[in-house]
N, C-alpha and C positions, 0 to 999 in steps of 0.2 A: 469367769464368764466369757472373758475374750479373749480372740488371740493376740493380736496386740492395741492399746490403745492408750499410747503412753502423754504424758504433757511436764516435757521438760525444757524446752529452750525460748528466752525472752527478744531472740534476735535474728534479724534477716537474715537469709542463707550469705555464707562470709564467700566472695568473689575469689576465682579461682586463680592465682596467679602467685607466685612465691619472691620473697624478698632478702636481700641482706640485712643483719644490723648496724651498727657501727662502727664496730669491731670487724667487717669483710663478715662472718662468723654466720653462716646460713641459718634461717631459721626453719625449724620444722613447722608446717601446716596442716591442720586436720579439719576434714571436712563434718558439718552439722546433719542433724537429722530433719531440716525443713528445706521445701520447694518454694521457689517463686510461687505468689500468691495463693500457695495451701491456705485449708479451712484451717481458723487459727485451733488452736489449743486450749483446753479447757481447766483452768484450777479449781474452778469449784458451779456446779452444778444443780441446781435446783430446778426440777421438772415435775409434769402430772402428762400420765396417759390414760386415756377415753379407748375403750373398744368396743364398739356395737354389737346388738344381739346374736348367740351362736349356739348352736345346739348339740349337747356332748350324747352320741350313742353308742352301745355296747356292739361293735361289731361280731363278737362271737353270737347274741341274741337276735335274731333278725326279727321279731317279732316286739322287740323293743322301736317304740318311735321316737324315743330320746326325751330327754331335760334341756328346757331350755334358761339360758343364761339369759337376762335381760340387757346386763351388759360385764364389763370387767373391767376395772380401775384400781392408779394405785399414784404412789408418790415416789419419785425415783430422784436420789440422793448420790452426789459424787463428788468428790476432795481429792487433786492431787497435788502435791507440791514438790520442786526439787530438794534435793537433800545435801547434793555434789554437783556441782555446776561449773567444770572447766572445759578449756580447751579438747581435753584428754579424757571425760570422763561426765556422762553426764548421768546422774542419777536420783530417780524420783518414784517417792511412796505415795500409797492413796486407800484412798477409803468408799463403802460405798454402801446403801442401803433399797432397797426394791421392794413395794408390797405390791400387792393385786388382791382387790377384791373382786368374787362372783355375788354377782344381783341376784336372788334366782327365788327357789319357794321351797323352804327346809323340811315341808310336810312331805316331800315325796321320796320314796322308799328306794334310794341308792346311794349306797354307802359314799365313794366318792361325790357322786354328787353335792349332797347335805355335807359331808365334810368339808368339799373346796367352798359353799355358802355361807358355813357356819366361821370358818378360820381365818379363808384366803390362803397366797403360796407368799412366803417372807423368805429375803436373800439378803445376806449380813455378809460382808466381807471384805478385805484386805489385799492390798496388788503391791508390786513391785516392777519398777522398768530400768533397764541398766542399759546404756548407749554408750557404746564404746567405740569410736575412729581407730584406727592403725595410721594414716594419713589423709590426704585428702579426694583419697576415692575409696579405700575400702572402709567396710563395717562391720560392727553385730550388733544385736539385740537381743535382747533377751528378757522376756516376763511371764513374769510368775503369779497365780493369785489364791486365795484359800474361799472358799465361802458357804457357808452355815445356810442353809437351806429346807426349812420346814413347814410343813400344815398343824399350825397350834397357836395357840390365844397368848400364851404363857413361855413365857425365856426359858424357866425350867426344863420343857422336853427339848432343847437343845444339846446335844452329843458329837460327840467327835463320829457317829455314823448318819447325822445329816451334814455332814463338811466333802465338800468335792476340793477336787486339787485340779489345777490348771497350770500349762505353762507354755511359752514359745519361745525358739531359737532361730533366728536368725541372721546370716549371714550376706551382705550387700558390698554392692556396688553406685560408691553417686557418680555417675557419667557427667553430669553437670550441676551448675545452680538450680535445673530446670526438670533434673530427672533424677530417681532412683532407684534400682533393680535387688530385688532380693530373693532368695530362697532358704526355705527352711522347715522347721517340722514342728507338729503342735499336739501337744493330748488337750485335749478340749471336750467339752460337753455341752456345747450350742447347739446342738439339736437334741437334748437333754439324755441322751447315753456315751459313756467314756466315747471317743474315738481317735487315733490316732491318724492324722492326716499330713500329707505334705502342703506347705506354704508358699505361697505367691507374693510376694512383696512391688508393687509398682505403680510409683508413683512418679506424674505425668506431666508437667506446664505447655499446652503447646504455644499458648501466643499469649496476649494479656486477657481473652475471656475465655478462653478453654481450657479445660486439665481432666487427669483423671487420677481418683485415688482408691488405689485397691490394697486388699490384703489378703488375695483369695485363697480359699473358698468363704470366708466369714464373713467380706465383707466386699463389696465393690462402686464404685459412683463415678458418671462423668459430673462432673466440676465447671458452672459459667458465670466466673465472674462479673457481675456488673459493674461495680466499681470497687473504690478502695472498701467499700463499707459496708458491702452487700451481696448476697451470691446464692444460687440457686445448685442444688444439686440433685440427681437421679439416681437410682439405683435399690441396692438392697444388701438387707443384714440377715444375718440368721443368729438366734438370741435362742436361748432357752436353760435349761440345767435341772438337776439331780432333787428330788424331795423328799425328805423323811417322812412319813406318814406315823402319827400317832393316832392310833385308833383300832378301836374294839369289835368293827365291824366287818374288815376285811380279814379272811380265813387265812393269815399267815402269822410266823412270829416274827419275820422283818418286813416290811413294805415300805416301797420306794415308787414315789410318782415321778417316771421321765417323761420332763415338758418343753417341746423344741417347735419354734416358729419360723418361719421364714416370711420376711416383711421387705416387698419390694413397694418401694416409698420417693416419695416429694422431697424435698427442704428445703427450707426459705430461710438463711441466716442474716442477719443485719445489726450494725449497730445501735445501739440506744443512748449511750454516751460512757466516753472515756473505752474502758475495757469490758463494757458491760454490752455482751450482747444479747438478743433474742434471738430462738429457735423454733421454728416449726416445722412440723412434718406429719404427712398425712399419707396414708394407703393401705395397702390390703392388709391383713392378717394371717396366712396361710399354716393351718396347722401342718407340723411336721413329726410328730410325737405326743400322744396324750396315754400313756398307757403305765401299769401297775405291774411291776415285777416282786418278786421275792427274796431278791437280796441284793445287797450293795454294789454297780456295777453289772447287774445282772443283763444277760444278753436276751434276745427272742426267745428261746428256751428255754426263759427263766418268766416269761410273762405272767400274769395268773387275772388282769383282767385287760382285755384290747379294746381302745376307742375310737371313736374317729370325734373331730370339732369342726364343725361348718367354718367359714370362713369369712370374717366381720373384715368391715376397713374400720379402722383405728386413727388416733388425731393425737399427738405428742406435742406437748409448748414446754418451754425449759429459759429460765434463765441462766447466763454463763460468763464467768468473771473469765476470760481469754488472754492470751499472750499471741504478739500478733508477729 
């Protein structure tokens, strides 16, 4: 689901400066993958998101005045942990879970509609992050993730053709304790159709309350610290991915619902105690994708129904075990 969002290091970014040991015998130094006062890292994740009411209409029907959602919620689950943790190599697995419920009124006669009311959309899946220094200015990255993606009640209709694949590579520069520059390339399905896109990697400290952290196009925010404990950030994501449709109603023998948002948003982190922090974050919903194609990966030309979804603000809270 992302392009990168990794949480591997439990340590301040290490000062830039190179030593002997005792021996005369130089030692090599490798630079970390965190900024002076970045938003910390997450190892394990427990959230719920609220989205207000929106209204899904059949743009090919204009004589359709839509189904309205009363609202959309769900419970949004995330675990990572390192696995490999040196100097030279850092590497960390994870896990994740996403539902979404539609509120809505199952008596009315459109097939996705009553489908997304009846089921909801479920995302099950597995990531990989691999951070590797060469010394202490270059880098890469690189993640990978799998995720299981379906409209259904039941585990059963689960198949290897509701699983999307993800991955990014990236290659960096850390200029300082304070900065880091990257580029790279992504297949990704955040606006819920395959795309392949190039990556923007940069991340920003300018003083002790300002920064900015980006991964564009997927994601972007300025950064203002308030203190050690607390921090406010602006900006926006773009989320969404690939669903298998099981169902008797839509006139095809494969269907695939691609669902892509763009949510330019709030967030208010702060500590609660030890490593335990809170999350909030509020703003718009912007639909970027609601539509039914006919086969896996399938392009515009492959569409068979097109929707438009009005546009709700939404309310995200999340508890978060961090590394700081």
């Amino acid at each position: 689901m992302a392009f990168v969002g990794y949480t591997q290091d439990t340590t301040k970014p290490a000062p830039s400066f190179s030593f002997e040991d005792v021996d005369n015998t130089p030692v090599k130094l490798y630079c970390n993958q965190k900024i002076l006062n970045q938003t910390p890292n997450r190892f394990i994740s427990i959230g719920y998101e609220f989205q207000a009411a929106s209204t899904l209409k059949n743009s090919s029907n204009t004589a359709n005045n839509g189904q309205t959602f009363q609202s959309m919620q769900g419970l949004r689950l995330n675990v990572n942990t390192p696995i490999v943790s040196t100097n030279q190599l850092i590497v960390s697995v994870g896990a994740q879970y996403a539902r979404t419920s539609f509120a809505g009124n199952q008596s009315i006669n459109y097939p996705l509609y009553t489908d997304l009311v009846a089921n909801g959309v479920h995302t099950s899946g597995i990531n990989a992050t691999i951070f590797k220094p060469f010394n202490q200015k270059n880098f890469f990255i690189f993640q990978a993730s799998a995720d299981a993606n379906w409209l259904s009640s039941s585990l059963k209709q689960i198949n290897f053709k509701a699983t999307t694949f993800s991955a990014t590579a990236i290659y960096g520069w850390k200029k300082s304790d304070n900065e880091m520059l990257g580029i790279g390339v992504a297949r990704t399905y955040r606006l819920g159709r395959l795309i392949h896109v190039p990556v923007l990697l940069y991340n920003k400290t300018y003083n002790d309350k300002w920064g900015v952290e980006a991964t564009f196009p997927a994601k972007a925010h300025v950064r203002r610290n308030i203190n050690a404990k607390s921090l406010l950030q602006f900006g926006y994501e773009l989320e969404g991915n690939q669903y298998a449709l099981y169902t008797n109603n839509i006139n095809a023998k494969e269907a695939y619902l691609q669902r892509g948002e763009i949510k330019p948003r709030f967030i208010y982190e702060r500590s609660l105690f030890g490593f335990w922090w809170l999350s909030v974050q509020t703003g718009l919903r912007i639909n970027g994708r609601m539509n039914v194609v006919d086969r896996y990966n399938g392009k515009e030309t492959n569409q068979i129904i097109t929707n438009t979804l009005t546009n709700p603000f939404y309310f995200n809270i999340s508890i978060n075990l961090v590394s700081l």
